[in-house]
N, C-alpha and C positions, 0 to 999 in steps of 0.2 A: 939676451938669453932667448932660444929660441921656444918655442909652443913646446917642442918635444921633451926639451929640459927641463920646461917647469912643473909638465906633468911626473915627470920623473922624479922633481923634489918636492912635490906636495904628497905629504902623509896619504898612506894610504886609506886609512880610518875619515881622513877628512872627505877625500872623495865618495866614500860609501855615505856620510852622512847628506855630500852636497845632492846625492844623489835619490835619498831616501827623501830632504825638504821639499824635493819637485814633486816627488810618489803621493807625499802624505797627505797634503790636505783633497787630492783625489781621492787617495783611498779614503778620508773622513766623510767627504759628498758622495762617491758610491755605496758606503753605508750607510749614510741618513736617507738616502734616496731610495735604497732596501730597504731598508726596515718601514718607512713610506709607505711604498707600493706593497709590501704584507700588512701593512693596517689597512690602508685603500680597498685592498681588494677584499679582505676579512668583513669590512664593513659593507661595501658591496655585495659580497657574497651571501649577507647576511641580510640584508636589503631582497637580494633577489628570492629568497628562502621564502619570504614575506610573500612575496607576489607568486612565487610556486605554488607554496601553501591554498593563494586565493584560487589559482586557474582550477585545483585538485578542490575544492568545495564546488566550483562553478561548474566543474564538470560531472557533480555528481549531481548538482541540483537538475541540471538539467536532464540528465538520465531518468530522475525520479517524475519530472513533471511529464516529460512523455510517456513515464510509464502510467504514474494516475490517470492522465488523459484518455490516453486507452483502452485502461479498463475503467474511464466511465463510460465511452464508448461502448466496450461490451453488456454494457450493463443496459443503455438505451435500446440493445437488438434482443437481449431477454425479455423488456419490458415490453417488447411487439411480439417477440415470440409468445409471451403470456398472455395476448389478446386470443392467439389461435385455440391455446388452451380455454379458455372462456367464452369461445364460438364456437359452435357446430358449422356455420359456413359465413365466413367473413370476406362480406363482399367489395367494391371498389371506396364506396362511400365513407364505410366503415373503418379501410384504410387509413385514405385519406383523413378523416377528421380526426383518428386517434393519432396519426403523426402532427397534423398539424399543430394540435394539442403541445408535443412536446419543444415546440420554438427552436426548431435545429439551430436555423441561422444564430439566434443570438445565445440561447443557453449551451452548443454543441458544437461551436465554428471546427469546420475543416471537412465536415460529412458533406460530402458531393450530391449522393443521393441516397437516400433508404430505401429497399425496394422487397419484392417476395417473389421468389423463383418455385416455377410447382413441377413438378416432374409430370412427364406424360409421356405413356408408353405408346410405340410403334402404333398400335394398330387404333389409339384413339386421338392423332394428330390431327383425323381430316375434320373429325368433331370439332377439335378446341378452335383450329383458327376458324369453322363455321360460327361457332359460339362467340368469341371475341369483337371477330367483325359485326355481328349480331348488335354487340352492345353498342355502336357508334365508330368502331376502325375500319372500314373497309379497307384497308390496304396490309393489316394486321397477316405475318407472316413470321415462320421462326426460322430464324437466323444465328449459322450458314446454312446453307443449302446443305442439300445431301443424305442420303440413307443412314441413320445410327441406329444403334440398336435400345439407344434409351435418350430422351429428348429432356428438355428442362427448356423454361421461357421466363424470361423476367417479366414479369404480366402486372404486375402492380410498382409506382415508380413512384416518389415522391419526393421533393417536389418535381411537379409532370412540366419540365420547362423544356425550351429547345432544345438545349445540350443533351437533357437526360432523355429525352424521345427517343435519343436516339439506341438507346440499350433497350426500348420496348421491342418484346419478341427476341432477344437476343438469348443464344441457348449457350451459358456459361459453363456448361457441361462437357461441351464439344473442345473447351482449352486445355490443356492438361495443368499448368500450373492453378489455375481457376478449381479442376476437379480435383487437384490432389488435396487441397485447404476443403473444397466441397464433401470428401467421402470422409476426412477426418472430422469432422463434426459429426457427420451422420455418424459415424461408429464409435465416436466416444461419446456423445450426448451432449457436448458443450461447444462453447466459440471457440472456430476456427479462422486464425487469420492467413490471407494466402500473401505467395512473394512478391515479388516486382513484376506487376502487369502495365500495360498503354490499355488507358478504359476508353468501350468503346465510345464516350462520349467525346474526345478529344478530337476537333476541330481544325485541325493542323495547323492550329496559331497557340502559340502561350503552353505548348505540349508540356504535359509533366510527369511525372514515373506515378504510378497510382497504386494500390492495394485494396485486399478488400475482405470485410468481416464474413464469417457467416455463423449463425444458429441453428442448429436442426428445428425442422417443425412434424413432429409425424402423427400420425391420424388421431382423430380425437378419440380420447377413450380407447385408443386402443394400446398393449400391452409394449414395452421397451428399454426391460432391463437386461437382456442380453442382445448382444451381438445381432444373431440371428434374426431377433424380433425385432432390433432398429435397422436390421436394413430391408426387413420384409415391410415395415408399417411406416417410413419417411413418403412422406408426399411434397416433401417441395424445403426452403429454405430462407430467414428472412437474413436480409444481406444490408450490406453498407459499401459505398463507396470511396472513396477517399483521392483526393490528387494530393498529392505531398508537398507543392510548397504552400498550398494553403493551411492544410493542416498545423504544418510547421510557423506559419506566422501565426493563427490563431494560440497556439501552446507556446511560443517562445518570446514572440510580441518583440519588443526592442532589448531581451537579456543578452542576446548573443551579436550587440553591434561593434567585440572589439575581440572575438574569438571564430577563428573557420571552420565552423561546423561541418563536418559529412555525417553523412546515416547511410548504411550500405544494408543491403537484402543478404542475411545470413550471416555466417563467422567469417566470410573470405571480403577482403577491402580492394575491390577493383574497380573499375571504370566501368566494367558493366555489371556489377552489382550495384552500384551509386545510385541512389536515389533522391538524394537533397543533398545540396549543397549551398551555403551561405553566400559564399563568394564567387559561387559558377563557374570556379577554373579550379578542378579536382589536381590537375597538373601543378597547381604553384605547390602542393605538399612533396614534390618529387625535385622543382629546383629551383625550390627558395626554405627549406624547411622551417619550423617553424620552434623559437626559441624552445615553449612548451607546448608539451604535445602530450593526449592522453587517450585511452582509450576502454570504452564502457558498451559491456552488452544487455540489452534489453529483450525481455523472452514475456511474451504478450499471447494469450491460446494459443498454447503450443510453437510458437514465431518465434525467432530472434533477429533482432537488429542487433549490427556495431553499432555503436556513435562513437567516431572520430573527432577529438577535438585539436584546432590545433591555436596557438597565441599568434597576433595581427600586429602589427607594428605598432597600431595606436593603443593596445595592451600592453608590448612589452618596454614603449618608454616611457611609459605612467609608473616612472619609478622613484622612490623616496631615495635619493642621492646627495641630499643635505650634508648627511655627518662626513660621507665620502670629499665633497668637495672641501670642507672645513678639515678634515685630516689629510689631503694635498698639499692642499694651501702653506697649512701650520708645519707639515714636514718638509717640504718643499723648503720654504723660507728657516728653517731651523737648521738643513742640512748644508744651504748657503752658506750661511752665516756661519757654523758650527767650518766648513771648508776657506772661508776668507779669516777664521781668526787664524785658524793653523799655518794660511799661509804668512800674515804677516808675522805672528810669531817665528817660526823660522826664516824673514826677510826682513825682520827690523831690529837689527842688533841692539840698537841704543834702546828700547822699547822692548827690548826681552822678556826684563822679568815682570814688569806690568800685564805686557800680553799672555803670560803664561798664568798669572793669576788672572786674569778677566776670562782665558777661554779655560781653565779650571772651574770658575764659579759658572760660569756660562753651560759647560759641558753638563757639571752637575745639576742643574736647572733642568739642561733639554734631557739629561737621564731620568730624573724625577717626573719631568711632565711626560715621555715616555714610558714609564714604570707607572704611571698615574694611568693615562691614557691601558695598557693593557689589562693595570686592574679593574679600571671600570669597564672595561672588555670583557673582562674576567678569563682571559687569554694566557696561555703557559708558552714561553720561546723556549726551540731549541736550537743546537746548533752541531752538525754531525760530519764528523770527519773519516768518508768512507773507507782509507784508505789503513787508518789506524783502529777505528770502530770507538772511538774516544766519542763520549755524546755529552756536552755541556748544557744544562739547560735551569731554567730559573725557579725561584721557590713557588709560585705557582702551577708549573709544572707537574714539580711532585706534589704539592701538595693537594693537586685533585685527584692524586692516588695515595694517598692519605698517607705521606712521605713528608719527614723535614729531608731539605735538600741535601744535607749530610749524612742520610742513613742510606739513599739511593744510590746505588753503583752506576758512575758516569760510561755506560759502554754499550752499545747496543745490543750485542747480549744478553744484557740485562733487562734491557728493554724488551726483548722479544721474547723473553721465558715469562712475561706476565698478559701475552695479547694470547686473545682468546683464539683456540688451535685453528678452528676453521676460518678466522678472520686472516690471519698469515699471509694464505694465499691470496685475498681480494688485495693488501696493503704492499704485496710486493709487485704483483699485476699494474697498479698503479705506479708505482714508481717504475718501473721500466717503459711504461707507456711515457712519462715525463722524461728520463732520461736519453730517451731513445727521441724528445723530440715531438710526441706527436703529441703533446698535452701541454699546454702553458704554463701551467703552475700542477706540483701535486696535490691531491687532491682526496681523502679515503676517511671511511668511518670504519671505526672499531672498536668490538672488546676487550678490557682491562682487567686484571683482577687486582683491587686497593691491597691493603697489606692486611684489613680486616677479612679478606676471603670475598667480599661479595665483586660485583661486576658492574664497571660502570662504561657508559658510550661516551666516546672521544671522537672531534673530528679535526682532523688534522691536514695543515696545508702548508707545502713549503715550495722551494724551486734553489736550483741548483745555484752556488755562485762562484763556482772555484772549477775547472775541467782543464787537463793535461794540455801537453801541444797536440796530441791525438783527440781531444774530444770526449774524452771517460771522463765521469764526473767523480770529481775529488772534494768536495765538501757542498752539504745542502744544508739551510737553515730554512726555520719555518715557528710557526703557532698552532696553537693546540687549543679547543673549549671543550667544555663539558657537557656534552647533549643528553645527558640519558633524561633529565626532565622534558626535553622535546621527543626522544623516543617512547615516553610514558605517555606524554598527553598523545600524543599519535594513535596509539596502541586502548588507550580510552576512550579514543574518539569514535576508534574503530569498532569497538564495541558496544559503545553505547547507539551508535548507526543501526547495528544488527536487531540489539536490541527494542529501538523506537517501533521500528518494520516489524514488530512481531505479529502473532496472530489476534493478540489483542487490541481493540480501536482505541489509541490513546490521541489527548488532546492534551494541550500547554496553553494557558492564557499569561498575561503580565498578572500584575497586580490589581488591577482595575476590571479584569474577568473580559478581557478583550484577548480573542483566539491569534496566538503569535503560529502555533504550527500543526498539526493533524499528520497523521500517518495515512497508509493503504489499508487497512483495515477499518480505521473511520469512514472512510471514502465509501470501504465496501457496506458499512452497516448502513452508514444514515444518507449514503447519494451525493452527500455535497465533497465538490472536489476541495483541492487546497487552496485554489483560486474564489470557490465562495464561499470557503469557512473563513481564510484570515483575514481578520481585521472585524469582526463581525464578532456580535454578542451567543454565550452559548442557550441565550432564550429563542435562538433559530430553532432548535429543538422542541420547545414546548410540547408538552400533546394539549394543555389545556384540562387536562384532570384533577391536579395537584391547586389548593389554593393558595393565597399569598402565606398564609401559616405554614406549609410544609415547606417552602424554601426559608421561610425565617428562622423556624427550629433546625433547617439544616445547615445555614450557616452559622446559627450560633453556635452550633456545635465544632464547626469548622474553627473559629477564632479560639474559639476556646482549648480543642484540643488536637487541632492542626489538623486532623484528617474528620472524614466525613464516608461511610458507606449504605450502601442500603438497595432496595428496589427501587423502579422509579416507572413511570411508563411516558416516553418520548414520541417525537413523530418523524418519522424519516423526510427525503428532500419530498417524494412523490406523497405525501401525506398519511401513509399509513401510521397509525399507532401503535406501537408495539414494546411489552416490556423489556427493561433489562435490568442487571444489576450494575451499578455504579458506585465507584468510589474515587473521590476526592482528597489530592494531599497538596498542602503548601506548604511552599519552599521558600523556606528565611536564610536570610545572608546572616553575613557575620555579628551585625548588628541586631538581628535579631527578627529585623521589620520583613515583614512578607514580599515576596520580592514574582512568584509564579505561584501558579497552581497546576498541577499536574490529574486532566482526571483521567478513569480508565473506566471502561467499561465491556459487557459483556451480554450477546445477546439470549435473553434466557426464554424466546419463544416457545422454542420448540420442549424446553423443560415445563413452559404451563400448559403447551397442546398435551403433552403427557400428564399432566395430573389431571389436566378435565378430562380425557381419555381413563385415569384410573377411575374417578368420578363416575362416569359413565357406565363404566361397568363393573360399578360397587350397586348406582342408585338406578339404572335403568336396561329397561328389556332392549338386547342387542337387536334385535329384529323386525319391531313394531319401533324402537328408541320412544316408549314410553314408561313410565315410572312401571319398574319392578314391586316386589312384595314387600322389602324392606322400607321403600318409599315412602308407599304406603301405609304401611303402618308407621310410619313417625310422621307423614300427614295428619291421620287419623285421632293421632292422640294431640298433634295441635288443634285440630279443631273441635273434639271432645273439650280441653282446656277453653278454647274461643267459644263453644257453644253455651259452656258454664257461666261464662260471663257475660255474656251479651243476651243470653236467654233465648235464643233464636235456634232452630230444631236444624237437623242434616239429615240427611237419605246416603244411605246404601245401596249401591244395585248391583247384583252377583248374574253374569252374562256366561251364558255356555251357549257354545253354534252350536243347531241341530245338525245331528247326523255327520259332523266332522270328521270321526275316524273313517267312514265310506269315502270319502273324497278324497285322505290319504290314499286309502290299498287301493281307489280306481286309479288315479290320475298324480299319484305322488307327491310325495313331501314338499319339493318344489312348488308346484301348484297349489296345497295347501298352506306354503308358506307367503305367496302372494296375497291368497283371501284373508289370512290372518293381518297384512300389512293395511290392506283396503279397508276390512273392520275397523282398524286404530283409525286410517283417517277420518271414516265418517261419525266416529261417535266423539271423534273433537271436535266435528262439526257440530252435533247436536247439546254439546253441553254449553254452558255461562263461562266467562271469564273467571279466574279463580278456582273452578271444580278441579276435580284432579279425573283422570281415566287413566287405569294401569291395566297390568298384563298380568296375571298369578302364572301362567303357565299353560303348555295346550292350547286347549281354545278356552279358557278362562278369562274375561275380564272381570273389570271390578270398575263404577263410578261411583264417584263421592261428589254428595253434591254438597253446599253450605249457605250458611244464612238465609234457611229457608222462612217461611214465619215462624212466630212464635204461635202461635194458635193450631194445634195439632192438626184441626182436616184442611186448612188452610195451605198447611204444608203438605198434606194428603195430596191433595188438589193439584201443589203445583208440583211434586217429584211424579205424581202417574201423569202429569202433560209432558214432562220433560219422558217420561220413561215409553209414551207410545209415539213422540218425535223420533225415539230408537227405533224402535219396532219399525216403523213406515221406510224409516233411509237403509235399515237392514236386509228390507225387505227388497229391494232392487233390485236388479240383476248385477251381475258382476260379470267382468271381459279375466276371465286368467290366462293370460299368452292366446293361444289360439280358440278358448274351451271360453262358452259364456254359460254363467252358473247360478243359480238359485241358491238361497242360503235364509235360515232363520233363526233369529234367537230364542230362547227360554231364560225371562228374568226374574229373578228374587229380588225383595226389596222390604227394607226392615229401617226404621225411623231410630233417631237417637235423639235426647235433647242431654247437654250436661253429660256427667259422669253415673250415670245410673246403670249401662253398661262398662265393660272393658270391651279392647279393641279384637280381642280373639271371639270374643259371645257374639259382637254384630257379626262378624262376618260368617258365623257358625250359623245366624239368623238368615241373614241375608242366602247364604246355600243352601237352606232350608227351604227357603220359599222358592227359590228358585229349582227346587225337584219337584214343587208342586208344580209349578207350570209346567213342567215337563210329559208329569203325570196327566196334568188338564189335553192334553192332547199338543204339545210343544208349540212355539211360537205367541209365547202368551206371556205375559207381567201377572206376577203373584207379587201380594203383602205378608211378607211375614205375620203371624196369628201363634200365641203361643200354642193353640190348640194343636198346633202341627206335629209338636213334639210327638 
């Protein structure tokens, strides 16, 4: 019988089965093999999420420390600018020793030099470099050469080393990138930082991109809140240097040894905006890209940097690939096995129905340990047959849209009337990019609405496994989890960032009151960067006013009812003391036990310069700033009280200038207001410690002297020494502006012991006698005498 015959009498059913035995246990190993490579990759994908996650924190820590660093930076070129304000003329020495003071090198790594640029106009150039050379330069010249119309000289350099010599005399004015950062300061009053300059210190070895700070410095005492008045009254400018990789190792140190940092000058990312770079070949971001890659801008006076980051190999294979190898592995070897039973079951007749039951128990094992496997995944599969829109998918599935699997219509249709409207288009975008080829697997998040109405994030990834003999894709399965708790915490994360950064200086300690993090605001109240607050105690602060009892009641207070607020008065890094208000909360876990403390604080200087300012001018004369009349009389009646008791007598002395009103209508108020000032100082000079000398008004004083004796001429005796020490130092000449002037008093003078008077009768006494003197021919001391009445 020939080949053809017996094809001819073999059932036709039998062929199509001899034929399906060869297919099937393929098709059972390219499904285990699928479904495989979707756990594989889900675990991977979920792995790499991990490590996204970290690049996207690394990237922002480091955005954050160059920006502190910076603006402590600015903060060091205010702290010299504030020299200028505290000198009328701040010479080389002076410089020098208040920089040297602040330890560039080791408290401020990356500053090149600190220096002071002074403006000098046209017509007084031949002076300054006569004058400079003067001091010890003779070779002192300003540089470039050339006629301008307005000069500047970096004339003070610190530290004064080779490199930086070489910027002495250099007119930083003459560059335009230099003066565009230079007139922005001057005209808004604050630090300006400029672009990407080559400083002129650079050596043509080790070259590196450089920047540079400036502060306005303008004349002392003279007027500059507007416009106008800071560009008429600026005489020069204190500056900072910088070379950028120093800077950059100083501030990054070994963080960025497994990510390629770029820093570019401005919002544009080019080769000649670049200014640092980690790996020195800006090129490998253009043909080698980089897994992850991010990018952050920093805005420092008025400036902005990019920072480009981008992941290094030895970043992106430090990856936790454990579960992935162990779900290969375990499907790999399941989908074998699960293919060698099918094939012997359909090739071992005698062995049929054993093998059918062993790869049934078998089968249901690897289904269970699959079904096991994506619940602790917590993974939904589906499976979609694009052709007919039928969509098969598992009770996790639905049920993270809050479906049992029978109440969901199997159909993509139905699928798509619950994805949130604008996500549509991102989810089909995707899939055509897979379909078409250019994407491995698909890949898309989206919104859902559950059957409760609300909306939850789903991310979803499948890849095609069925396409025509033309290449269209006719059926794609895939897995599905439930992100929206990863969209939450993102979205918290994100807030509570915005948050930390507030205008408020907050701080985070563990448990143990040891500083884990500090904001920009901390930074800016108390000086210490993030680098010397953490790890550190928050008694860096101390002012040393408070004694061991006021931190003990405020911790007890703390333990007891978790938070703690109040005033407080602390010391900044440079040691100033100065109040704030503070308060204290800790943060218990679940368990109850304290786990952080979170303080906050706020500086309330300028609220107590405003109440000793209300003070001042409740209890004291504006223009002498000696005690007023109010003062006075609640002096008065304390030491009425104190004289009661100690038995010891006090003086009264009631002072009118002669001839005052004539000095007004000659030579004006102004000028009277001068001699009225000179008076107050010299009669502090003639009184004791303790007396009081106020102002009533006019040319009215008033001293109160105390604890005179007890013995009435005793006390006689010593208020008229005390009261012709007045007379003598009144009597001196006075300098008023251009005018030198003669002036004398006429005093009243009336005795108190005890409460035998009230404080209205002395001074009624005291003006009494003091119109005798007047009467006596003026420039005289009277005793009150009742007979005066």
């Amino acid at each position: 019988m020939s080949a053809k015959d017996l094809a001819r009498q073999t059932p036709p059913n039998f062929m199509a089965h001899l034929r399906l035995g060869k297919l099937l246990p393929w098709l059972v190993l390219a499904g285990g093999l699928a479904a495989t490579y979707l756990l594989q990759q889900a675990a991977f994908d979920a792995a790499r999420q991990i490590q996204q996650d970290n690049f996207a924190y690394q990237t922002r820590e480091i955005a954050l420390r160059i920006e502190q660093r910076l603006a402590a930076y600015k903060q060091v070129l205010h702290g010299i600018g504030g020299l200028y304000l505290a000198s009328k003329n701040v010479d080389r020495d002076e410089f020098r020793s208040y920089v040297d003071n602040l330890r560039l090198a080791s408290n401020y790594p990356g500053i090149q030099v600190v220096g002071f640029s002074l403006i000098i106009p046209p017509h007084e150039k031949t002076r300054h470099i006569a004058a400079i050379r003067k001091e010890g330069f003779p070779g002192y010249t300003l540089r470039p050469e050339g006629e301008r119309s307005l000069y500047t000289s970096a004339i003070f350099l610190e530290p004064f080393s080779d490199r930086n010599q070489r910027a002495f005399g250099y007119d930083m004015y003459s560059e335009a990138v230099r003066r565009a950062a230079m007139e922005r300061a001057r005209d808004s009053d604050k630090a300006a930082m400029s672009g990407k300059v080559t400083l002129v210190q650079e050596s043509g070895q080790d070259v590196q991109s450089g920047f540079l700070m400036y502060v306005p410095v303008y004349r002392n005492g003279s007027p500059h809140e507007t416009l106008a008045e800071r560009r008429a009254n600026i005489i020069g400018w204190v500056c900072a240097a910088f070379r950028m990789n120093d800077l950059m190792q100083g501030v990054l140190g070994e963080q960025v040894s497994k990510v390629d940092l770029h820093v570019f000058d401005g919002e544009n990312a080019t080769s000649g905006t670049l200014m640092y770079d980690t790996d020195a070949d800006f090129s490998r971001g253009l043909t080698n890209p980089s897994l992850y890659q991010a990018s952050q801008r920093v805005t420092v006076s008025g400036h902005t940097w990019t920072i480009d980051l981008g992941s290094l190999p030895d970043f992106e294979t430090d990856l936790d690939t454990g579960r992935v190898t162990v779900i290969r592995l375990v499907g790999s070897l399941m989908s074998v096995l699960l293919a060698l039973l099918v094939w012997q079951l359909i090739n071992g007749r005698t062995r049929a129905l054993k093998l059918a039951q062993d790869m049934t128990r078998q089968l249901r094992e690897s289904e269970a340990r699959l079904a096991l496997t994506l619940t602790a995944a917590e993974l939904g599969t589906w499976d979609w047959n694009i052709k007919t829109g039928h969509l098969v998918f598992n009770q996790r599935w639905a049920g993270m849209r809050g479906y049992r699997q029978e109440e969901f219509e199997p159909s993509y249709s139905s699928w798509e009337s619950g994805v949130y409207p604008e996500d549509i288009p991102v989810v089909q975008k995707k899939l055509a990019e897979h379909f078409a080829g250019n994407a491995v697997i698909f890949e898309a998040e989206y919104r859902f609405r559950t059957q409760s109405g609300s909306w939850i994030w789903i991310m979803t990834r499948g890849t095609v496994i069925e396409r025509d003999a033309e290449g269209t894709p006719l059926r794609v399965v895939g897995i599905e989890m439930d992100i929206t708790g990863r969209k939450t915490a993102e979205a918290e994360l994100r807030i509570a960032s915005v948050a930390f950064e507030s205008q408020e200086s907050l701080m985070v300690t563990d448990a143990n009151a040891v500083i884990l993090r500090v904001n920009h605001a901390f930074t800016k109240d108390t000086g210490y960067t993030g680098e010397e607050a953490i790890g550190k105690n928050p008694h860096i602060l101390s002012s040393g006013r408070h004694n061991a009892d006021f931190y003990r009641a405020m911790w007890e207070a703390i333990h007891r009812t978790g938070a703690w607020q109040g005033e407080i008065w602390d010391r900044r890094k440079d040691g100033e003391v100065y109040p704030k208000w503070l308060s204290i909360t800790a943060v218990k876990g679940a368990d109850g036990a304290v786990t952080h403390y979170v303080g906050s604080h706020i500086d309330i200087t300028e609220r107590k310069a405003a109440e000793e300012e209300i003070r001042n001018l409740a209890f004291y004369d504006p223009l002498t700033h000696l005690p007023n009349r109010r003062l006075l009389m609640d002096r008065l009646k304390q030491a009425l009280a104190s004289s009661a008791r100690s038995g010891k007598a006090g003086a009264l002395l009631f002072l009118d200038l002669d001839k005052f009103k004539t000095l007004n209508d000659t030579l004006g108020h102004d000028i009277g207001d001068l001699l009225l000032q000179q008076v107050a100082h010299r009669l502090n000079t003639c009184v004791r410690e303790g007396d009081t000398v106020a102002r009533l008004g006019g040319d009215e004083f008033v001293v109160m002297l105390e604890n005179l004796s007890e013995q009435a001429l005793a006390a006689v005796a010593q208020t008229e020494a005390i009261g012709e020490k007045i007379l003598a130092a009144l009597n001196q000449p006075y300098q008023l502006a251009a005018h030198e002037y003669r002036s004398t008093p006429s005093i009243g003078v009336t005795l108190f012991n005890g409460h035998e008077q009230d404080t209205v009768e002395l001074l009624k006494q005291a003006d009494i006698a003091m119109y005798q003197a007047k009467k006596a021919g003026r420039n005289a001391l009277r005793f009150f005498d009742p007979q005066m009445r």
